[in-house]
C-alpha positions in Angstrom: 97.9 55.2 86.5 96.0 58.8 86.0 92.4 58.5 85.5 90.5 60.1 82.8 89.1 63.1 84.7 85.1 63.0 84.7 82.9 65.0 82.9 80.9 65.9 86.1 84.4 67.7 86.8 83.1 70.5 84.5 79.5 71.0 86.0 79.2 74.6 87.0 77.6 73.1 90.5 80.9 72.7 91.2 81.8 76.3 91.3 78.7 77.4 92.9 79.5 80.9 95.0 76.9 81.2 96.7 76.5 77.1 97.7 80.0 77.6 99.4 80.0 81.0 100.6 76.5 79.4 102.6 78.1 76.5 103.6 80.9 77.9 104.7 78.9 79.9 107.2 77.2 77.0 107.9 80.1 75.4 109.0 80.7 78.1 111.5 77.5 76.3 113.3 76.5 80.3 114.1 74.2 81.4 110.9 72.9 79.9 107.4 73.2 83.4 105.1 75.3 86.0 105.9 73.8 89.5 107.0 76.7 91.5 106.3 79.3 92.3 103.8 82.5 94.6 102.4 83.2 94.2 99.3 87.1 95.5 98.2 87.8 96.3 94.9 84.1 96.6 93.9 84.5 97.5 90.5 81.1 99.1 88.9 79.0 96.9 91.7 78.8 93.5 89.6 79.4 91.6 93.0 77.2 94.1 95.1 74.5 93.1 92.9 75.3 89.6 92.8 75.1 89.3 96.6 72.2 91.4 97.4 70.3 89.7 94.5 71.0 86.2 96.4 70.7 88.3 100.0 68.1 90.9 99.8 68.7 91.7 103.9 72.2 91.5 103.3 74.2 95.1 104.4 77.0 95.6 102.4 80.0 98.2 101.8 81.3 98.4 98.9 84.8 99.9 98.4 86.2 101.1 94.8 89.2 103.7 94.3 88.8 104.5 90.9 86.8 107.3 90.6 85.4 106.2 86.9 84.5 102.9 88.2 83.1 104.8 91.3 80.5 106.7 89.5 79.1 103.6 87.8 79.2 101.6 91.4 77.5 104.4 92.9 74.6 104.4 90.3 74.2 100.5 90.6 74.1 101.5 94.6 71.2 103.9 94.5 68.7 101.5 93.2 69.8 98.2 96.1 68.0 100.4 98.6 69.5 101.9 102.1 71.3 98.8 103.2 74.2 99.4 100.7 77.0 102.0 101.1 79.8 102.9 98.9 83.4 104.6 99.3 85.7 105.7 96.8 88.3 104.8 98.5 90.7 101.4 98.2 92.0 99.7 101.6 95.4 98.6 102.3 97.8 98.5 104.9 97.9 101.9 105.8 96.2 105.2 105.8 98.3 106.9 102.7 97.8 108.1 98.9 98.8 105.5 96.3 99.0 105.6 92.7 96.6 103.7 91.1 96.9 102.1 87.6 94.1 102.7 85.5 93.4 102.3 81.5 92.2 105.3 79.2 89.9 102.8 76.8 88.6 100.9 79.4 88.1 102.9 81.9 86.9 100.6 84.9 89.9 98.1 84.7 92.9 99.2 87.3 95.7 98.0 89.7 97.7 99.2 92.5 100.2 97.1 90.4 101.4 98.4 87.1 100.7 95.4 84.4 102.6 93.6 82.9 102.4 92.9 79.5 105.2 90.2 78.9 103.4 88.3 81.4 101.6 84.0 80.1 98.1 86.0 80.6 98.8 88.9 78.4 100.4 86.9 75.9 98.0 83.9 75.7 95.0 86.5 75.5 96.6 87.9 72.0 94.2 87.7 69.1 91.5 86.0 71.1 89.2 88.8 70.3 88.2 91.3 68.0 88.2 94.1 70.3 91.5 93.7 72.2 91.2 92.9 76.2 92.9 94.5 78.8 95.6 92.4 78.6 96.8 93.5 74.9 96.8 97.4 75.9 100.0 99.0 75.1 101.7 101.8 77.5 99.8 104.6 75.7 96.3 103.1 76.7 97.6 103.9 80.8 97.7 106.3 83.1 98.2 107.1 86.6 95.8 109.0 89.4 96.6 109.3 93.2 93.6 107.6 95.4 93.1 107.6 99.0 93.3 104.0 100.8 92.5 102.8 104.4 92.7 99.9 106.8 89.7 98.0 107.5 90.6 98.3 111.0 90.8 101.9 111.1 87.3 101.6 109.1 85.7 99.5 111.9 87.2 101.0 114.4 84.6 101.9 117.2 84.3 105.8 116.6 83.7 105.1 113.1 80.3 106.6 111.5 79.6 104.1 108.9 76.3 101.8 109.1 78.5 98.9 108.8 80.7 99.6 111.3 77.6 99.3 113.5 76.4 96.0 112.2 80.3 95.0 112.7 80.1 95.7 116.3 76.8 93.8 117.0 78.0 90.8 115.4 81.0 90.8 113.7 81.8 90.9 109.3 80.2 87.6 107.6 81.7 88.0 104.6 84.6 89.8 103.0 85.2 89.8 99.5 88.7 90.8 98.5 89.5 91.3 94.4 92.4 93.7 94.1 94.5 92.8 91.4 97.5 91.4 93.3 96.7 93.8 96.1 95.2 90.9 98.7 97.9 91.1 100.9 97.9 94.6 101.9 94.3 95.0 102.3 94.8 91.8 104.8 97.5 93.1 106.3 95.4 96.6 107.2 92.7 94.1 108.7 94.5 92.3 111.9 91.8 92.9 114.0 88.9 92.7 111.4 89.8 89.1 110.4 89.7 87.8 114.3 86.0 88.6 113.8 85.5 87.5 110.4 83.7 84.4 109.6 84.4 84.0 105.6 86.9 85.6 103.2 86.2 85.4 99.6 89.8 86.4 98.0 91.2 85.9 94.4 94.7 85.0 94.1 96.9 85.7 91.0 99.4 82.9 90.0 100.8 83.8 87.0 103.0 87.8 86.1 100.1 89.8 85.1 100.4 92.0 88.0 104.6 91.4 88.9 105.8 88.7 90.5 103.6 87.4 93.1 104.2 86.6 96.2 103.9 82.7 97.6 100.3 81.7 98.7 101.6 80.5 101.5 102.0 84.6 102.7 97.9 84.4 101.8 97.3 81.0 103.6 99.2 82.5 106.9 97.8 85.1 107.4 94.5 83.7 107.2 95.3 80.6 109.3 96.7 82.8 112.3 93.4 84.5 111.9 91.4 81.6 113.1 90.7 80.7 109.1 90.8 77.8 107.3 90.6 77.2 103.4 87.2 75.8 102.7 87.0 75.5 99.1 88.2 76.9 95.2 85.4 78.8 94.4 86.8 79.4 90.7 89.7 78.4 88.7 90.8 80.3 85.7 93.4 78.1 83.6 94.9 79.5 80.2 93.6 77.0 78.2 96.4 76.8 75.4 99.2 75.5 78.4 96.1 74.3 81.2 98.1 76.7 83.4 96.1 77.9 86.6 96.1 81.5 86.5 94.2 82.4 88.9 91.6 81.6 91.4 89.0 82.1 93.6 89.5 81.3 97.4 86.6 80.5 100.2 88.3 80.6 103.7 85.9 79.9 106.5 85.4 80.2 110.4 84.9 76.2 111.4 82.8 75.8 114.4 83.9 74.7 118.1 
């Protein structure tokens, strides 16, 4: 017999970022807070402000490919002080030029992956709003620009000039954060050698057709198990609540300790 689910089930404590991004560390047995970052996908810098406003010493690059959503990032950047550093630039699984999917109204939203709008999240966000998400923009609200993407290991790599290629080499990456838009795997893929040194991944993972057909989780969960990590919790979950269909969610994988 099921159990009626609890109503502590719905405390927010129970999706508490930075509670498990710490304790994940923590389980490491090395440090308590991280004291370095990279944040993929960085959008407009609402995570790089998140994270230096719970780590004030934190370093952190922050990566972002769409030049609109660049210029905002960049602004947000100049006022965190000197441990922060920004690219325009996305990371994948190889140095190249890729077209980027990008939306003429709202002009920070974008994927490597063209949407799609027959997909359970654009149809279940119809008429939810007065001002139409993402998710009800037609064809004519798209467009495409060429970006420049890189692999985090070419990024760390030992010649590199970057600050945090420095703070990589003295000790490693504490924390990546990956949100891509159904672009996880190849920014993994580009980071072999960066996730043998890499003590916590923060990743989304899409379930449902907004972004094509994605790929098994298991493809996630491998990569990050040959890596040495292991899942360590769901930091968010994101159902459609008309169906209670998980959409998408947020996943902690961790370094455990010897």
């Amino acid at each position: 017999m099921l159990l009626e689910p609890q109503k502590r089930g719905l405390d927010p404590l129970y999706f508490d970022r930075r509670r498990s991004i710490e304790g994940a560390l923590q389980w490491g047995g090395e440090i308590e807070l991280p004291r370095n970052a990279v944040d993929i996908g960085a959008n407009v810098g609402q995570t790089l402000q998140t994270f230096i406003g719970w780590w004030p010493k934190l370093h952190c690059l922050s990566l972002e490919p769409l030049p609109a959503a660049f210029i905002e990032l960049q602004k947000v950047a100049w006022g965190l002080g000197e441990n922060v550093e920004v690219l325009n630039l996305g990371a994948s699984d190889k140095t190249d030029k890729l077209t980027l999917h990008g939306s003429i109204s709202q002009t920070t939203k974008s994927s490597f992956r063209k949407f799609n709008k027959s997909a359970e999240t654009a149809q279940s966000h119809r008429g939810l709003r007065d001002k139409p998400s993402h998710f009800e923009l037609g064809d004519e609200d798209s467009y495409e620009t060429e970006v420049k993407v890189e692999t985090l290991d070419n990024l760390f790599d030992v010649n590199s000039n970057l600050s945090a290629a420095k703070k990589y080499s003295e000790f490693g990456l504490d924390l990546l954060k990956i949100d891509t838009q159904g672009w996880e795997l190849s920014v993994l893929r580009g980071a072999h050698e960066v996730l043998k040194n890499t003590k916590v991944v923060l990743t989304e993972w899409q379930f449902d057709e907004v972004y094509g057909k994605p790929p098994s989780i298991y493809e996630l969960d491998k990569i990050l198990t040959e890596s040495g990590l292991r899942l360590w919790d769901i930091s968010h979950i994101y159902k459609d609540l008309k169906t209670m269909r998980t959409l998408w969610v947020d996943l902690v994988y961790a370094r455990p300790g010897p």
